[in-house]
C-alpha positions in Angstrom: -28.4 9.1 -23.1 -25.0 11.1 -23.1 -21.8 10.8 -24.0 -18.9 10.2 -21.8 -17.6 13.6 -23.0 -20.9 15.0 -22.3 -21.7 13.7 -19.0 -18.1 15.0 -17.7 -18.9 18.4 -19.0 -22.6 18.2 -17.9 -21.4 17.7 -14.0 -17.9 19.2 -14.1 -15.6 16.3 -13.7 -13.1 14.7 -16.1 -13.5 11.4 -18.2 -11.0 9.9 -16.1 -13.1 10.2 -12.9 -16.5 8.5 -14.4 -13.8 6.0 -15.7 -12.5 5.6 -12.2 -16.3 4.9 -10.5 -17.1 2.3 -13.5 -13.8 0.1 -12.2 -15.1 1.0 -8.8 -18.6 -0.6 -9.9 -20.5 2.6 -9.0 -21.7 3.2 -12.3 -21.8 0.8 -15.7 -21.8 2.3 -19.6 -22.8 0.8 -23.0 -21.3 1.3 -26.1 -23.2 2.0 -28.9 -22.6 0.8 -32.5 -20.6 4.2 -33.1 -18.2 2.0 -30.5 -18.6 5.9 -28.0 -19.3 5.2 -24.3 -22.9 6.1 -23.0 -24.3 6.9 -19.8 -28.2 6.3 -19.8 -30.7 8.0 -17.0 -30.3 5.8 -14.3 -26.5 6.1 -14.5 -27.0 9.8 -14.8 -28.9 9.9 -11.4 -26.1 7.7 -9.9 -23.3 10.1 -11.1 -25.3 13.1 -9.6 -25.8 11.0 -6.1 -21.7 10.3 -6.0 -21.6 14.1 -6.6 -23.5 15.3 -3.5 -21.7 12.3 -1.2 -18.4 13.3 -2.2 -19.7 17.0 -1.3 -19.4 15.6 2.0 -16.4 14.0 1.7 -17.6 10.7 2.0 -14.7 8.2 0.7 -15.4 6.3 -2.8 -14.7 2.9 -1.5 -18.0 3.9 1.1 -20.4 5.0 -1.3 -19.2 1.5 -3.4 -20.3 -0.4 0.0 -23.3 1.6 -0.2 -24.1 0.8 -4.0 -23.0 -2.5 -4.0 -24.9 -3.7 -0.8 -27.8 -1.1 -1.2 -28.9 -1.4 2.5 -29.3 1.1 4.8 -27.4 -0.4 7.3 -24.2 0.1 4.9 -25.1 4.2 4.6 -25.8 4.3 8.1 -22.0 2.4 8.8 -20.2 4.6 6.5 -21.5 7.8 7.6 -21.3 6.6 11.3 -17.7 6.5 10.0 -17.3 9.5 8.3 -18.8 11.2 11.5 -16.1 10.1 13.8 -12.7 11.2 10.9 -14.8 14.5 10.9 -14.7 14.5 14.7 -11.4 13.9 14.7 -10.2 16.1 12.0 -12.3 19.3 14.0 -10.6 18.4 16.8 -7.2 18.3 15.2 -7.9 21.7 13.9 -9.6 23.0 17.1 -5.6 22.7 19.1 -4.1 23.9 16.0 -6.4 26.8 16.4 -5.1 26.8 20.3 -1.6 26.4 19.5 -1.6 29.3 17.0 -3.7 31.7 19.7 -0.8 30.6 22.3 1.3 32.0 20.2 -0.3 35.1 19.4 -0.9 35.7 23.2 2.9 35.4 23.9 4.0 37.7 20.8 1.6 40.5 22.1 2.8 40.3 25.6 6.3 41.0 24.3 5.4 43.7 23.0 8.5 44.3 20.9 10.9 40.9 19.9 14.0 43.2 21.1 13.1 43.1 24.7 14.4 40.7 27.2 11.1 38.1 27.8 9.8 34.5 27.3 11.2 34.7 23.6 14.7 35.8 24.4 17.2 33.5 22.7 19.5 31.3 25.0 22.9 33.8 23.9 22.2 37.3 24.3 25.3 38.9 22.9 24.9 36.7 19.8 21.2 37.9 19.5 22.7 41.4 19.9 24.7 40.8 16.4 21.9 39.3 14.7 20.4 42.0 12.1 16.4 42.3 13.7 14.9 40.0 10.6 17.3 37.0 12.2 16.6 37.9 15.9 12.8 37.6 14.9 13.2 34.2 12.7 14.8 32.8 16.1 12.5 34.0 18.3 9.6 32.6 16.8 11.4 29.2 16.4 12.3 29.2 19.6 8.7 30.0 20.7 6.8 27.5 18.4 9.4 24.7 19.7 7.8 25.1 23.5 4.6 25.0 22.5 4.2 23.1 19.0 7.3 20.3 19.6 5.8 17.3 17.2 6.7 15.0 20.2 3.8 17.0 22.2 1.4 16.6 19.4 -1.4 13.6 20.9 -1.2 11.2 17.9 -3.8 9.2 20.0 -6.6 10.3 18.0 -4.9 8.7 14.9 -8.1 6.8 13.2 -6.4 3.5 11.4 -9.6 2.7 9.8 -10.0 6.2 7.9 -9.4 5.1 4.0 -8.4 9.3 3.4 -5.0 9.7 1.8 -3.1 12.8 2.7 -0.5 14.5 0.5 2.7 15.6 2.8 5.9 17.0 2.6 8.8 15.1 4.5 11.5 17.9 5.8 15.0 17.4 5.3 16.3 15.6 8.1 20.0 14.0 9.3 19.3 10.5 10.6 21.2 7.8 12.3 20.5 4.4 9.7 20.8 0.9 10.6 20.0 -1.7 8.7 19.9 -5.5 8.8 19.2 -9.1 6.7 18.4 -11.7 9.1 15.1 -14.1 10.0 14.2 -10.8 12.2 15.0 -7.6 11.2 12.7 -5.2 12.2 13.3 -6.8 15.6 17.0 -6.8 15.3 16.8 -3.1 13.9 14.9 -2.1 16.9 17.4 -3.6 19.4 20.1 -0.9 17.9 17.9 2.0 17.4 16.5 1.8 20.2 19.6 1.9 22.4 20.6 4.9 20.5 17.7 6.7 21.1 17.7 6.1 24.7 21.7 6.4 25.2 21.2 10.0 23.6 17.5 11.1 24.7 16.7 11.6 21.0 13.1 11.2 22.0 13.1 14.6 24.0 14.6 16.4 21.1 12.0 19.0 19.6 10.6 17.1 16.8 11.8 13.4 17.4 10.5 11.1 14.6 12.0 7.9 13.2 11.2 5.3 10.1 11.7 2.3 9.1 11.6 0.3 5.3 12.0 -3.1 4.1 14.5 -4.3 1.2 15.8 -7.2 -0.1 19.9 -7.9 -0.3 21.8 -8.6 -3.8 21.1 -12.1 -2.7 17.0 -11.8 -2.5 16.7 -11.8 1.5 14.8 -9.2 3.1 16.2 -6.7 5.5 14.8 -4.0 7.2 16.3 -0.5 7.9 15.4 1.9 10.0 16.2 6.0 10.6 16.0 8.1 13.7 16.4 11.6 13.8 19.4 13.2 15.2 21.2 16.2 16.2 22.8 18.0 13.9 26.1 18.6 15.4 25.9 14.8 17.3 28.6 12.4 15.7 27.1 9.2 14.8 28.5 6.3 16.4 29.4 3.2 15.0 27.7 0.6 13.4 25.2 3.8 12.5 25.6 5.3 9.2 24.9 9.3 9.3 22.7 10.0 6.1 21.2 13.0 5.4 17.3 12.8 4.2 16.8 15.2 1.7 12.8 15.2 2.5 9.9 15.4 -0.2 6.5 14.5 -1.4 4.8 11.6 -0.1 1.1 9.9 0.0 0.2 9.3 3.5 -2.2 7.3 5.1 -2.4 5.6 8.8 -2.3 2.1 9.6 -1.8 -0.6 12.8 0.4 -3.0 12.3 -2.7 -6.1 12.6 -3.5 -4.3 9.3 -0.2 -2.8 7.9 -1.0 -5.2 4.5 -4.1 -4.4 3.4 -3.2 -0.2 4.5 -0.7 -0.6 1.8 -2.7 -2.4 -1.1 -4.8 0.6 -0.6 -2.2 3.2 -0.3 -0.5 1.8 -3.6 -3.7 1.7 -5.4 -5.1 5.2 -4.9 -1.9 6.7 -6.3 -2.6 4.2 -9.2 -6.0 5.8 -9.7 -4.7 9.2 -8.7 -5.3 12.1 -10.9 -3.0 14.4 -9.4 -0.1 12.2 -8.3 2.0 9.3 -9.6 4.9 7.2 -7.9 8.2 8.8 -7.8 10.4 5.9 -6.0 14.2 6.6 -6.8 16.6 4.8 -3.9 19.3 6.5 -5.5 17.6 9.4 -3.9 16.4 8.0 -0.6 12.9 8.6 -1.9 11.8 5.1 0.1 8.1 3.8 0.8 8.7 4.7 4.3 7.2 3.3 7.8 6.4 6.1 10.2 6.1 5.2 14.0 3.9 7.7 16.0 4.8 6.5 19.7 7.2 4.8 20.0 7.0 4.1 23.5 3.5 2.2 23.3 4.5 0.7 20.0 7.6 -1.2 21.3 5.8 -1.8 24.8 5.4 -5.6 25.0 2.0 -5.4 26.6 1.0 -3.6 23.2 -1.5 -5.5 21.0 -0.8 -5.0 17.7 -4.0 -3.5 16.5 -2.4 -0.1 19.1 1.0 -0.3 17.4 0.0 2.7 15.0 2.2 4.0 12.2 2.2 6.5 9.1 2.5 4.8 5.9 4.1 7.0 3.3 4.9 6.2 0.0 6.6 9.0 -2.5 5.1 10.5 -4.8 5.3 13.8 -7.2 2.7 15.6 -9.3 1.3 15.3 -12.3 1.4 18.6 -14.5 0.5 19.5 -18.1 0.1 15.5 -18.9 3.9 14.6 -18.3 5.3 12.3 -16.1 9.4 12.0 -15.0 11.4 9.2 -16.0 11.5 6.0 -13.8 15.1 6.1 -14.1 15.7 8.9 -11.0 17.3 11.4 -13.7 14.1 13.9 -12.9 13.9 14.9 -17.1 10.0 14.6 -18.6 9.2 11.3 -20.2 7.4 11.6 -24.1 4.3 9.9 -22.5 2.4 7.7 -19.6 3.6 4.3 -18.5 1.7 2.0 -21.0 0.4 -1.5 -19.9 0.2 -4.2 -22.6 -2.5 -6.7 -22.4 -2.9 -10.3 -24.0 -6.8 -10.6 -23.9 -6.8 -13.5 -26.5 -5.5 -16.5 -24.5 -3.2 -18.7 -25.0 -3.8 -22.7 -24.2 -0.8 -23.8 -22.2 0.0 -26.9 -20.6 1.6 -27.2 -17.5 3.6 -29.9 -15.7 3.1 -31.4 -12.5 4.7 -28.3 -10.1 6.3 -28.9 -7.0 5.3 -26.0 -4.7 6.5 -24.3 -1.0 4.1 -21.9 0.2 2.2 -20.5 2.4 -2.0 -20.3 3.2 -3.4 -16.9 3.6 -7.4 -16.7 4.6 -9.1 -13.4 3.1 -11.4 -11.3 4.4 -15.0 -11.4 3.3 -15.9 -10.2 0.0 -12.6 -10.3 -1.2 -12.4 -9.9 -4.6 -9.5 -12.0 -7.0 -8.1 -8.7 -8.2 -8.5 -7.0 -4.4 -6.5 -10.1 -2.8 -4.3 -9.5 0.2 -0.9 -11.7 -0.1 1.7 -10.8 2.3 5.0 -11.9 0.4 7.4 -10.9 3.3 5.3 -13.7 5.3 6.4 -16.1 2.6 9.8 -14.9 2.4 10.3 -15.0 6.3 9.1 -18.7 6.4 11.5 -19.8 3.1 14.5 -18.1 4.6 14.1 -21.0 8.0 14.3 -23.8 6.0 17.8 -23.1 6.5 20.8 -21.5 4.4 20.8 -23.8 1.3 17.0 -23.0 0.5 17.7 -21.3 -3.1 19.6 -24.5 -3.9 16.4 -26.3 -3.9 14.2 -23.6 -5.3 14.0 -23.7 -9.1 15.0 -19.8 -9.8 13.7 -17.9 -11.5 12.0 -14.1 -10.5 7.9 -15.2 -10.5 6.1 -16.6 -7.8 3.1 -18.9 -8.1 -0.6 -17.5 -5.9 -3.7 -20.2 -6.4 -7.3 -18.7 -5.2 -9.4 -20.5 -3.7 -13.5 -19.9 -3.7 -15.6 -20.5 -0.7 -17.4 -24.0 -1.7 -16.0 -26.3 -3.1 -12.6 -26.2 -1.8 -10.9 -29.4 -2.1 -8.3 -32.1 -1.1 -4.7 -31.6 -1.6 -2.4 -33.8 0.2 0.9 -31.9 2.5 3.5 -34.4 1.2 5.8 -34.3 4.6 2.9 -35.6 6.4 0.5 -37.0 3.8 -2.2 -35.2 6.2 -4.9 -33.7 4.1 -5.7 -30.2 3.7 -8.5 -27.8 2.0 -6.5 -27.1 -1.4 -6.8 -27.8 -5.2 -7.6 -31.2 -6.2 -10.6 -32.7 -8.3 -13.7 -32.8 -6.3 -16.7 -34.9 -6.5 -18.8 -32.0 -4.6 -21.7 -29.8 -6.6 -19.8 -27.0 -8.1 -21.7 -24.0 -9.5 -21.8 -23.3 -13.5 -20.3 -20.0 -12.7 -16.4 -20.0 -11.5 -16.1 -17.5 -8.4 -13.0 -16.2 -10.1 -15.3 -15.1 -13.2 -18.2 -14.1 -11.3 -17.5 -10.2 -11.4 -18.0 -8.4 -7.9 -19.7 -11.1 -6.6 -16.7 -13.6 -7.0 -15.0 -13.6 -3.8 -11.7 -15.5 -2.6 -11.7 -17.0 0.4 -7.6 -18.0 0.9 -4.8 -18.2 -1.1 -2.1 -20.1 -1.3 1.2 -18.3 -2.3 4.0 -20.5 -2.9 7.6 -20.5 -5.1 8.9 -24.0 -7.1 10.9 -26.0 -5.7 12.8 -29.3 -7.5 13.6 -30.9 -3.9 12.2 -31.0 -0.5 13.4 -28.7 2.3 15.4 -30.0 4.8 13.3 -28.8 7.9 9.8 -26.6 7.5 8.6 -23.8 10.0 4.9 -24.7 10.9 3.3 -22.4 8.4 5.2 -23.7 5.2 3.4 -26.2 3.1 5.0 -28.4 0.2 2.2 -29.0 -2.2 2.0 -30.4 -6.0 0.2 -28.3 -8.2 -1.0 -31.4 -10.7 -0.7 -31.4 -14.7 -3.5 -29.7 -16.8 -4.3 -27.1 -18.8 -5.0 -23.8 -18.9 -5.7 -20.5 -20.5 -3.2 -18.2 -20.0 -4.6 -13.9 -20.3 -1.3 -11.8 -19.3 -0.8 -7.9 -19.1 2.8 -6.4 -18.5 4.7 -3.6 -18.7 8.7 -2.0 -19.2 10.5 -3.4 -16.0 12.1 0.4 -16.5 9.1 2.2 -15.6 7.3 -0.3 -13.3 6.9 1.8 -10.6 4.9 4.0 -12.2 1.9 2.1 -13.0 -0.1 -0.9 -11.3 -1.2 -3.7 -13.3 -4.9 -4.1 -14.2 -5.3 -7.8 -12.7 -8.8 -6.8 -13.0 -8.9 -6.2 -16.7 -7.8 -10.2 -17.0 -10.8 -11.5 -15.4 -12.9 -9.6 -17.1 -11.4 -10.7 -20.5 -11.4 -14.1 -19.1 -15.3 -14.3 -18.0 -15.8 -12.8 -21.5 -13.8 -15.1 -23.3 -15.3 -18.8 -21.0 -19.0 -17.6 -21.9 -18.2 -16.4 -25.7 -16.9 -19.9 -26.2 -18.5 -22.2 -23.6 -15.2 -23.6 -22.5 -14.8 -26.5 -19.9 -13.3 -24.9 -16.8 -12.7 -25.7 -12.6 -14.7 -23.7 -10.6 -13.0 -24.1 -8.1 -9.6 -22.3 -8.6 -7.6 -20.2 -10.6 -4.0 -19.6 -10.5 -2.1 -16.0 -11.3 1.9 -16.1 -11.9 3.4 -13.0 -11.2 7.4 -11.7 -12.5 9.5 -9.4 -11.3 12.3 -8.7 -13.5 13.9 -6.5 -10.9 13.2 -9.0 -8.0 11.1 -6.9 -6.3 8.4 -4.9 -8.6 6.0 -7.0 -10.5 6.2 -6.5 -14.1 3.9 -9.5 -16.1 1.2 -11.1 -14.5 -0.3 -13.9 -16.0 -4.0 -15.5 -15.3 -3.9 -19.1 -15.8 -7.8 -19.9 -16.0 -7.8 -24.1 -15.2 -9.4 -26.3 -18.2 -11.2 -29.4 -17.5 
């Protein structure tokens, strides 16, 4: 058996990393009584597999399928997979490869950048005055813009399903901005933009791109605002706001917009578990999580499903050098040390009130774990904000949000109270439950909805079809929390996964009475937007 120091230095990677494949489930330690981490053989011969698949750039979260399921069928998927992102990436490359030769060939026919050919720049007698290095630095822009313009790059090939992450850096840009709170702003957004782009053929300008980001107002509604690339010399009509990008690092990885949620749970958590990189959101500073379109014609065609409505995700980021990281405050100045989460592994027994709740039902996808949960807030938000304009007069406020999982048995009777129609929710059951709660069964727990709701001391006036009113009923619970300094939020995720974990621990160390059936997590955000405490509340019986 080794170390965890040893086996790092044994296969040349960090303590971190092995750290990083036991949360991933790859590969599982014991401690000793010396209270030192230990890898024993088989472990060994795991870390040396993950070695030789990563050699082939295989992505962690496929060789987890492949360990967790251990069928060849899940190998033979992944690497099917991997085949095609290689494909792609080759062929990427391959016109790169093209474009550069096209190049090449034109510079040699010139023969010399002074003479009068395919390069010549549109004003002669300025060209004339130019000293030689600027005439050259022209000509070469002006070549690469026929034959390398982004807007003739085919983003087609664009693989939505590839989980790699690529680091990029955004130029600085002048945009036209628009921005809007209503029931439908990206919709709204689009009607403006999109008349500006057409009323000024900003798509045929060399190297055409626009984005678009979601906020919420001082008042908590969500907007949407979106950029498009313009002309430096155009003036920017009215109600457009010219703003000038300053451009920078950012995390990128593709998505469709059938999947846009789940692309940036995953986007968010490999920065999270990034050694090289950590989140360096600053509004102050335009440095936005950013949604990049890549056609905008088939994205906004109406015949477009949305699985084909393909975008960039891109969310800021900066290096992480000699174990420092920058304040989360925009000034730019090294922080002492690392973002540190706090955790309340010893529980506390709480008991809560009947809760009146308005939510909304979200089925996951299977094997979902509690911790790897998709919950769409904006959906939520979207459906609160049509109950009409008085809505946060009924809402008890307040900046947490309430999110019950369900398992897949057992799932029982609530009742809607504006119809008194029942519905596959949280009430006691007289079914056969297992011994083992799904929410404490590890990686083999798995949620099959959720149901993600605010409080509420009065019924809405009027309810869009997906908004439920539901009554969370009095019991107890144990309560395991982790949290960290609304300040630097942004900086670190919290470990949800840490609190189950501690929670299984805890239910088997002291044979406690619980529901198997559900588990409820409350989550604050002291800044209305990034969450900052979550809290597990593990249901007694």
């Amino acid at each position: 058996m080794l170390k965890i120091g040893e086996a790092a230095a044994l296969y040349g990677v960090s303590n971190r990393t092995l750290r990083f494949w036991e949360d991933a489930g790859l590969l599982k330690s014991c401690r000793m009584a010396n209270d030192y981490r230990y890898y024993d053989e088989q472990n060994l011969k795991k870390i040396e597999q993950i070695l030789l698949l990563r050699k082939i750039d295989l992505p962690i979260r496929d060789i987890q399928r492949i360990f967790v399921t251990g069928e060849l069928s899940a190998a033979v998927g992944a690497l099917e997979a991997h085949l095609k992102t290689t494909n792609r990436k080759a062929d990427e490359l391959g016109a790169l490869g093209a474009a550069i030769g096209q190049l090449l060939a034109m510079l040699q026919a010139d023969k010399s950048l002074g003479s009068d050919s395919s390069l010549s720049v549109d004003d002669a007698n300025a060209a004339e005055a130019d000293t030689n290095e600027a005439v050259v630095v022209r000509r070469l822009t002006s070549a690469l813009k026929k034959i390398l313009s982004e807007r003739a790059i085919n983003m087609s090939g664009i693989d939505a399903s590839s989980n790699e992450v690529r680091i990029i850096r955004l130029p600085k840009l002048i945009v036209a901005s628009y921005g809007v709170v209503s029931d439908t702003p990206e919709d709204d957004c689009w009607g403006k933009v999109g008349g500006l782009i057409k009323k000024y053929a900003l798509d045929q300008e060399s190297g055409f791109r626009y984005f678009g980001f979601g906020f919420s107002d001082d008042k908590g509604k969500y907007g949407y605002e979106m950029w498009v690339m313009v002309p430096e010399d155009l003036k920017v009509p009215e109600p457009f706001i010219r703003k000038e990008f300053p451009g920078g690092l950012f995390a990128a990885l593709p998505a469709n917009l059938s999947v846009i949620g789940e692309r940036w749970d995953l986007l968010q958590d490999w920065i999270v578990n990034s050694e090289d990189f950590e989140v360096d959101s600053c509004p102050e500073k335009m440095r936005y999580c950013l949604e990049e379109c890549l056609d905008y014609v088939t994205f906004h065609a109406k015949e477009t499903p949305d699985a084909r409505r393909q975008l960039d995700l891109l969310s800021p980021v900066r290096r992480i050098s000699s174990g420092e990281t920058m304040n989360g405050d925009c000034s730019g100045k090294p922080s002492s040390g690392k973002a540190e989460v706090m955790l309340e592994l010893e529980p506390r027994r709480v008991a809560l009130p009947d809760v009146t709740l308005a939510g909304c039902c979200f089925e996951q996808k299977a094997g979902a774990l509690p911790w790897k949960k998709h919950v769409p807030w904006y959906r939520l938000a979207q459906a609160i904000y049509r109950t009409g304009p008085d809505f946060k007069a009924r809402m008890i406020m307040g900046n947490y949000t309430f999110t019950l999982l369900c398992g897949h048995y057992g799932r029982e009777e609530w009742t809607d109270r504006r119809t008194q129609s029942s519905s596959s929710r949280v009430q006691p059951s007289a079914q056969a439950q297992p011994a083992r709660p799904f929410y404490l069964a590890g990686k083999e727990g798995t949620v099959a909805e959720v149901f993600v709701a605010v409080e509420i001391s009065r019924p809405f006036e009027s309810y869009p079809e997906e908004l439920l009113e539901q009554v969370l009923p009095a019991r107890d619970y144990l309560v395991f929390a982790a949290w960290i300094d609304p300040e630097i939020v942004t900086r670190k995720k919290l470990p949800s996964n840490k609190l189950y974990s501690a929670a299984a621990e805890y239910v088997a160390e002291h044979n406690c009475k619980v529901a198997a059936n559900f588990c409820l997590e409350r989550e604050y955000r002291a800044d209305g937007q990034n969450v900052d405490r979550i809290e597990l509340y593990v249901p007694l019986i």
